[in-house]
Phi, psi and omega in degrees: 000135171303085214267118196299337160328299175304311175267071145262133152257114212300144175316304214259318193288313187292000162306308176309297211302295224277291190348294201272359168261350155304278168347339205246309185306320187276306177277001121351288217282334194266323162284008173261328184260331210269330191256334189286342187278358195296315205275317181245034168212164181293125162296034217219339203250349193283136165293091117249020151329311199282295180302005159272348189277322190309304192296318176286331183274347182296337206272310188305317195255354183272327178274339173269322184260011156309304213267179192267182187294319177271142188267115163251185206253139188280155157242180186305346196269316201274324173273343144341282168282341158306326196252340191274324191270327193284321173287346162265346160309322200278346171276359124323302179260352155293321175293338175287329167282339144315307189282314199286318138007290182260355176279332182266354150309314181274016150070029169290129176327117192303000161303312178298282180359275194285331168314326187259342172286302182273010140282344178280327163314325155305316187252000149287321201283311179305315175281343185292301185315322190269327147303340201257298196283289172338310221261306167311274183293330171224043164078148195285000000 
């Protein structure tokens, strides 16, 4: 039997949830329209300094007018699972920032640079978001 208890969801997992379909949703947008330029122009000639600027301040008002309204005070479950989620995102961007790291030893075009530094930020905040929801529903 279905128990409405059970599917209520706490204030801080629908944080996660808008958090990581933001997360997931803005930068679609920003590698599609930026990655679609690739294949016929010189990256050195492609814009994307604004749109990624774009894309990060969009990211910001889209998770506040997302998310939900009310502020609850975390408990022990929720900063748990807050630290829990956050510490496997951060070996996520660490490792992507190694890989941005070493494209820029090797003297790779600053497109590729800042493109793979905010994919790592995209895929810290997406592995963080997703550990975190794994962590709500079926426990640390």
């Amino acid at each position: 039997m279905f128990d409405m208890e059970e599917a209520a969801v706490s204030y801080e997992e629908r944080r996660v949830w808008v958090y990581g379909l933001v997360a997931l949703v803005v930068p679609v947008g920003y590698f599609g329209l930026v990655m679609a330029q690739v294949p016929g122009t010189a990256v050195a000639d492609i814009g994307y300094v604004v749109p990624m600027l774009v894309a990060i301040g969009v990211a910001l008002p889209l998770n506040m007018l997302f998310g939900p309204r009310q502020r609850a005070r975390l408990d022990e479950r929720d900063a748990a699972i807050n630290r829990h989620g956050e510490h496997i995102g951060f070996y996520v961007l660490a490792a992507v920032t190694a890989a941005a790291l070493g494209l820029t030893m090797a003297g790779v075009p600053h497109f590729w640079i800042a493109n793979v530094l905010y994919l790592g930020f995209v895929l810290n905040a997406l592995t963080a978001s997703a550990a975190k929801i794994v962590a709500y529903r079926r426990g640390l």
